[in-house]
C-alpha distance (Angstrom), angle and dihedral (degrees) to the residues before:
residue distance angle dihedral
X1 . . .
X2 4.12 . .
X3 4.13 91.1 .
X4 3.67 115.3 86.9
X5 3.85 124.3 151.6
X6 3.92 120.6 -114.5
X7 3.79 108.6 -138.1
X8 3.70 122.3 164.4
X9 3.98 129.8 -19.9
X10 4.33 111.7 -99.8
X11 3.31 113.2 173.2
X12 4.15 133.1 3.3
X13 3.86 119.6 -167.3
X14 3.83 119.8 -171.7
X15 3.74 121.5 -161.4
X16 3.96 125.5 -167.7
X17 3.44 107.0 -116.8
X18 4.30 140.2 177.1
X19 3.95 115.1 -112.8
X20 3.77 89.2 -100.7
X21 4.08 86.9 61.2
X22 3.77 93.7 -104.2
X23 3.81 112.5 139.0
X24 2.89 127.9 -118.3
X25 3.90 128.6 -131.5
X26 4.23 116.2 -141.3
X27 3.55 138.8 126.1
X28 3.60 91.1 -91.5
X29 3.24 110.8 29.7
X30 3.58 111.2 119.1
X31 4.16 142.0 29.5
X32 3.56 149.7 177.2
X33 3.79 130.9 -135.3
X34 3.29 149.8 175.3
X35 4.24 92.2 -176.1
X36 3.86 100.4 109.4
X37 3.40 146.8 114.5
X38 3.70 110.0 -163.7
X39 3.76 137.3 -27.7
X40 4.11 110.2 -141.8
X41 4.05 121.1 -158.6
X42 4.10 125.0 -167.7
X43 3.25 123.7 174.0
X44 4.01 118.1 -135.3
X45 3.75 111.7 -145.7
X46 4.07 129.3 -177.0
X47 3.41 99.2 -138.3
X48 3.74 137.6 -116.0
X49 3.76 119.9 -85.1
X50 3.42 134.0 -140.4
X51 3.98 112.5 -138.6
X52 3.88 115.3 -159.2
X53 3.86 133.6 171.3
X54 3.24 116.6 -178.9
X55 4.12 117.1 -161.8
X56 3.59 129.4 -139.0
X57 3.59 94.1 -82.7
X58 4.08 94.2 59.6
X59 3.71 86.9 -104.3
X60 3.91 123.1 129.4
X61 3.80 108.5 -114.8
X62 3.43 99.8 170.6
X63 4.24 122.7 29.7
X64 3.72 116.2 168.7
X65 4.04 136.2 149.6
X66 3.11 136.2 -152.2
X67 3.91 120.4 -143.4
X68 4.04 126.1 -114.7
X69 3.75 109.1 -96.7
X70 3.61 127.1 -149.5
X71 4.07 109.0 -120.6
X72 3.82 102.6 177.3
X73 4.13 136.9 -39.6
X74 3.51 111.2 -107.2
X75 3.96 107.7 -127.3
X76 4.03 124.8 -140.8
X77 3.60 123.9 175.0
X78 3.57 133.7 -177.9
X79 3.90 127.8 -157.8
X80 3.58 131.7 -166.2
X81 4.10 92.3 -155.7
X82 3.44 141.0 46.6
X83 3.69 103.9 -111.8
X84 3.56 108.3 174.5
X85 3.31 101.1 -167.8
X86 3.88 97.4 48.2
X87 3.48 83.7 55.8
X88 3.72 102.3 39.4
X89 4.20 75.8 54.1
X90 3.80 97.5 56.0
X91 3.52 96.3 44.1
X92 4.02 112.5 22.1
X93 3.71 92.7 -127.5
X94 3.66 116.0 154.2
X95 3.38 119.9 -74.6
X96 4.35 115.4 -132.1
X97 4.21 110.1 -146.3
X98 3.73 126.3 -173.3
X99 3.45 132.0 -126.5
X100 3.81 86.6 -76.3
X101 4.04 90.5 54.0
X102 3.72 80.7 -118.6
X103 3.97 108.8 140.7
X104 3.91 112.5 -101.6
X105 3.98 103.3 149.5
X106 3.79 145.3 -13.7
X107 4.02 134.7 -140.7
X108 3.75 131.1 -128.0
X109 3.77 127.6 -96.7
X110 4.12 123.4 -153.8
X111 3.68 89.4 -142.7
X112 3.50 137.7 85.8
X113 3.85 113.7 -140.9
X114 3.84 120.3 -143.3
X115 4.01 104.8 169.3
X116 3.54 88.0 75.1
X117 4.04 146.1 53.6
X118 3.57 154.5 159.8
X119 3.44 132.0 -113.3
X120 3.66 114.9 -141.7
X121 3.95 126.3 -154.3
X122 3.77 113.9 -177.2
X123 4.30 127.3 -175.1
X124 3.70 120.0 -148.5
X125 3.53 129.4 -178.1
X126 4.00 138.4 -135.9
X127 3.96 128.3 127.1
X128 3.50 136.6 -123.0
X129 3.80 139.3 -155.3
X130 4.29 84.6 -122.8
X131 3.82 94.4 52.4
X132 4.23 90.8 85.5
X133 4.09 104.3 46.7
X134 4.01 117.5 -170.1
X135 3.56 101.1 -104.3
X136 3.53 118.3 -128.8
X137 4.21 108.7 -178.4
X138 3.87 120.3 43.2
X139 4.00 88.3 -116.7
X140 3.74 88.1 90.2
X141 4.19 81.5 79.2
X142 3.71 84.7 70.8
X143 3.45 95.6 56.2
X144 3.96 112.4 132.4
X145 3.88 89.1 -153.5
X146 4.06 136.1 85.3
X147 3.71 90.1 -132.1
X148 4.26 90.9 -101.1
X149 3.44 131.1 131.4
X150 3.70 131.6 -142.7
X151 4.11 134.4 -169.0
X152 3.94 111.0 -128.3
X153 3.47 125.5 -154.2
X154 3.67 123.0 -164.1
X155 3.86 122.9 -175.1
X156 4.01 142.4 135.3
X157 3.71 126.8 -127.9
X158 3.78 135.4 -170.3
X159 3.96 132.0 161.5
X160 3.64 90.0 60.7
X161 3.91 120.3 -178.7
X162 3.76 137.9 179.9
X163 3.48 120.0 -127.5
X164 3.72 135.2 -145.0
X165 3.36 118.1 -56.8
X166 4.03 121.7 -146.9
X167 4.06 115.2 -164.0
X168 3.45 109.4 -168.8
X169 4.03 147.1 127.7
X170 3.73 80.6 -66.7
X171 4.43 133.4 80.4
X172 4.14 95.5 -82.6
X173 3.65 103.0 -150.6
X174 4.09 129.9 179.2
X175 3.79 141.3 -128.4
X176 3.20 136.0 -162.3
X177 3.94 118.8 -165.2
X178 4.11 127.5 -173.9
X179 3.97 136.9 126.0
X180 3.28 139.4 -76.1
X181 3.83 127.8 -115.9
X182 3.79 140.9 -172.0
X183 3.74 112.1 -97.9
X184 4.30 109.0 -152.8
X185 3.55 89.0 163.9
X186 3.53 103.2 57.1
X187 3.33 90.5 65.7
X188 4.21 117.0 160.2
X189 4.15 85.4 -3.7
X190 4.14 138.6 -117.3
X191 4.31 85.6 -95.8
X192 3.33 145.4 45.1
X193 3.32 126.6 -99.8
X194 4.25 121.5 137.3
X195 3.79 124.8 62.0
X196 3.53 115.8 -102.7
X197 3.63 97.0 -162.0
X198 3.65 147.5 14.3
X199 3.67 86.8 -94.2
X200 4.19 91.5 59.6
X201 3.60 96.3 -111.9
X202 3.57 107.4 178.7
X203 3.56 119.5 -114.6
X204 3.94 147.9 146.6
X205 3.96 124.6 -92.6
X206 3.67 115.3 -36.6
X207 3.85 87.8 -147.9
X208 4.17 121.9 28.4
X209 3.81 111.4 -113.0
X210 4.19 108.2 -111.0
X211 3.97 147.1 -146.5
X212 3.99 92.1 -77.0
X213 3.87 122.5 39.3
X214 3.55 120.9 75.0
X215 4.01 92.4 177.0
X216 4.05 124.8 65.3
X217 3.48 127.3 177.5
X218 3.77 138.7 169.6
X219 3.91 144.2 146.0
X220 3.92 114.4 -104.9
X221 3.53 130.8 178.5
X222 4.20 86.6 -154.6
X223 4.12 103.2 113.2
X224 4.05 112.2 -120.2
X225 3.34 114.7 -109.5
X226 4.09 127.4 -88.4
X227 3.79 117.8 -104.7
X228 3.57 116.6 -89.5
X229 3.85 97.7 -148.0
X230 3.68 94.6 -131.2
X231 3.97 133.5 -5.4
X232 3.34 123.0 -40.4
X233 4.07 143.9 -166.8
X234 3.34 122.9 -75.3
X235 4.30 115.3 -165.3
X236 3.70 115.2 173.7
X237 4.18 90.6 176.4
X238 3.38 109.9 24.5
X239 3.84 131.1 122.3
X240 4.18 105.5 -68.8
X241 3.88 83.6 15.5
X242 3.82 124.0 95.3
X243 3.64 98.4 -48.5
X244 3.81 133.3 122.1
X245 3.83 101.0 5.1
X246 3.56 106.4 -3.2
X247 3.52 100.1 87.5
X248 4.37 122.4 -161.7
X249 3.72 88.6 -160.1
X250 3.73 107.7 4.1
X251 4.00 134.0 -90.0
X252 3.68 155.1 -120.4
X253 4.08 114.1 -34.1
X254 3.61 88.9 17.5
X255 3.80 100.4 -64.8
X256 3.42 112.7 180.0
X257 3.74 129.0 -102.6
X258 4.20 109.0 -111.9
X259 3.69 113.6 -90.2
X260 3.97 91.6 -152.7
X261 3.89 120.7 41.4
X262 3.64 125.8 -140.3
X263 3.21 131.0 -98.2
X264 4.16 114.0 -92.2
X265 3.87 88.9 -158.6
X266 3.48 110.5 55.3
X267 4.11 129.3 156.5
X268 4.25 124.2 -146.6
X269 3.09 126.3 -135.9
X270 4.05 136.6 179.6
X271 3.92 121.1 -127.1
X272 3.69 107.5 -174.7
X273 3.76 122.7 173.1
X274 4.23 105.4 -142.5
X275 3.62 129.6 -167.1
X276 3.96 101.9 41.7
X277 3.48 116.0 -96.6
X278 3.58 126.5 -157.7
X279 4.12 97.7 -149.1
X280 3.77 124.9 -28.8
X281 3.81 131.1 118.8
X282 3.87 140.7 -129.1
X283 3.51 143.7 -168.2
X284 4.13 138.0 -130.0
X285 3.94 115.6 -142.4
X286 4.36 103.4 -147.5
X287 3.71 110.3 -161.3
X288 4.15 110.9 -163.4
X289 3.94 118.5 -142.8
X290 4.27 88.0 -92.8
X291 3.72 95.4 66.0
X292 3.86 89.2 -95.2
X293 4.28 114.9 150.3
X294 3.40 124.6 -167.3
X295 4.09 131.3 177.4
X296 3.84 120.5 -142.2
X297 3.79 119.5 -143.8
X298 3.84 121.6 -93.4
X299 3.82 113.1 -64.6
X300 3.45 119.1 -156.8
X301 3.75 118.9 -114.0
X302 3.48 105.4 -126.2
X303 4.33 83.4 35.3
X304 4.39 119.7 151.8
X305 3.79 111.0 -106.4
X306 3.88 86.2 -108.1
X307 3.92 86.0 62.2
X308 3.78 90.1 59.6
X309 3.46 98.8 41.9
X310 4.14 91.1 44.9
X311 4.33 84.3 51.7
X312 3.98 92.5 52.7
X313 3.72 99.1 39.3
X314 4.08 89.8 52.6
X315 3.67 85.4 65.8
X316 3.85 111.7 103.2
X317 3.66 95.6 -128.2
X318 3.93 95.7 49.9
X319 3.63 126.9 50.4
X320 3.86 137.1 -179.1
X321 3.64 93.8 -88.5
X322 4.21 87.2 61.0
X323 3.57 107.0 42.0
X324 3.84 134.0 71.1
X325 3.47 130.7 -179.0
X326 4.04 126.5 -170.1
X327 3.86 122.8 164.1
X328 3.94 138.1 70.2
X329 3.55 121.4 -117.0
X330 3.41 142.4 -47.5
X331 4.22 74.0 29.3
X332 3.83 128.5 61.2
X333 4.09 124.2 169.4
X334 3.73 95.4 -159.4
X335 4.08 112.2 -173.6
X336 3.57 112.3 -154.0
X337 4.23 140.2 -179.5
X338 4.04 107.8 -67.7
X339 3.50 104.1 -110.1
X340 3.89 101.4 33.0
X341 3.70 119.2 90.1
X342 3.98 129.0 -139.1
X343 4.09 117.0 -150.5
X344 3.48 135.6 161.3
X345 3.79 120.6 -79.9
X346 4.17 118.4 -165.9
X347 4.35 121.4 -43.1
X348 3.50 114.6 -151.8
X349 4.23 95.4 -166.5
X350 3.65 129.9 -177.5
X351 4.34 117.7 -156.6
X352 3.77 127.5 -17.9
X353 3.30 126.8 90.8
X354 4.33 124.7 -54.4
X355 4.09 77.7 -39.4
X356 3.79 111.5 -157.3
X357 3.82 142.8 154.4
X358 4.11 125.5 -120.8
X359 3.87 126.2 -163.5
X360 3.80 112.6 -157.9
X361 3.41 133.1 175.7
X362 3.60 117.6 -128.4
């Protein structure tokens, strides 16, 4: 069903991006909040024409019009805090640091700047009668969803200015206002957002974004994202980010782009097997951020990173796009989801000495 009511605004993430729509990766480049008070899109239209020739009679031989066509939306939002480094974001205005270099501030710029945006996802609310469906196979059990539905809205911005700000006996809040723009190069997205399945698995864009719309919008049962509290890292090609497989865009002999992106907040930990064994196996137990543990199947103890990884990503609540492994035995830096945990499961060693496996976090 294409009808879904848009009540209320939950959740707004901005992400640094190129003027193409590309993001961009930086140790700030991207956060999550809850702190606004409304987001306001108009559309800007050149309008339709009229086309008239008249012949040399006085009579109209020729009468044509062209249709209005949408040139950008025109972007307005209001925030009920001052956070610097959302605004620092939308504007590239200087940011202020304390004696810590952590951020506290920023300064002004007289310039506008245009060779760089932000992308702006925002998650409304509003229920409908089709958001519960009558089940009819058991799978629905393994459903990785509450059953909720969110609206998504998808859209770039550039040009960004900060308006006038009134401090006073009253709440002093802050806009921002700018344009939007097509984003080609954002294509499926760094996060995700749509339901690949029946089952809600989480996953990126089902369809790229293109050349001509600046606006997207869809209903998703895939839960916004928390707050981040403050900016945060974004890392399109790092390690555990869309390197070797994982594709952003796709790859040599026309290899896919991934359908699921990895995680941007991931935590490392060290799985060393001690005491030499001479053959044996063990396990790792991954718990997900809902309380959620799963066991992997024996890994060998002398096993290739790629055997490690391949053991953790078969687990239902990890995939390929959320695991990376680096190392060669008896060591292995694993990377893993921030807020799941990794610890050893059972070892089943032959020979050395007292052999054993540890998990630490690094």
């Amino acid at each position: 069903m294409a009808e879904f009511p848009v009540v209320k605004g939950y959740t707004l993430r901005a992400t640094a991006v190129n003027s193409c729509g590309r993001p961009e990766s930086g140790a700030a480049n991207r956060i999550v909040t809850e702190g606004f008070v409304s987001v306001n899109l108009q559309p800007v239209y050149k309008e339709a024409q009229e086309l008239e020739q008249t012949n040399a009679a006085g009579k109209v031989c020729v009468n044509e019009r062209t249709p209005a066509e949408r040139k950008w939306w025109t972007v307005e939002a209001q925030f009920c805090n001052v956070n610097t480094e959302l605004l620092t974001l939308f504007t590239g205005w200087e940011r202020v640091v304390d004696w810590n270099n952590a951020p506290v501030g920023l300064r002004d710029r007289p310039d506008t700047i245009t060779d760089y945006g932000t992308a702006l996802e925002l998650w409304t609310g509003g229920s409908t009668a089709d958001d519960c469906p009558i089940p009819t196979l058991d799978d629905v059990f393994s459903a990785t969803t509450s059953g909720r539905q969110w609206g998504y809205f998808l859209f770039g911005g550039k040009e960004f200015t900060l308006q006038g700000i009134e401090i006073g006996e009253q709440v002093s809040t802050f806009t921002i206002s700018g344009i939007t723009m097509p984003m080609p190069q954002w294509g499926k997205g760094p996060y995700n957002v749509a339901a690949l399945d029946a089952l809600g698995t989480p996953g990126r864009l089902i369809t790229p974004t293109g050349k001509k719309e600046h606006v997207t919008l869809f209903r998703t049962p895939i839960k916004p994202p928390d707050p981040t509290g403050g900016a945060r890292a974004l890392d399109i090609t790092g390690t555990g980010k869309f390197t070797g497989t994982t594709y952003y865009y796709g790859g040599p002999a026309s290899a896919p782009a991934a359908v699921s992106a990895p995680s941007q907040d991931l935590v490392t930990y060290t799985v060393a097997v001690t005491g030499t064994p001479t053959s044996g196996t063990f396990t790792l137990v991954y718990t997900d951020l809902a309380g959620n543990s799963y066991t992997t199947a024996g890994i060998q103890y002398n096993a290739a990173s790629t055997a490690v990884d391949a053991a953790l990503e078969a687990l239902p609540n990890l995939g390929a796009a959320s695991v990376t492994v680096t190392g060669t035995a008896p060591t292995w830096t694993v990377a893993i989801p921030k807020g799941g945990t990794l610890a050893k499961g059972t070892t089943n060693f032959v020979g050395g000495t007292t052999p054993n496996v540890t998990v630490t976090k690094v």
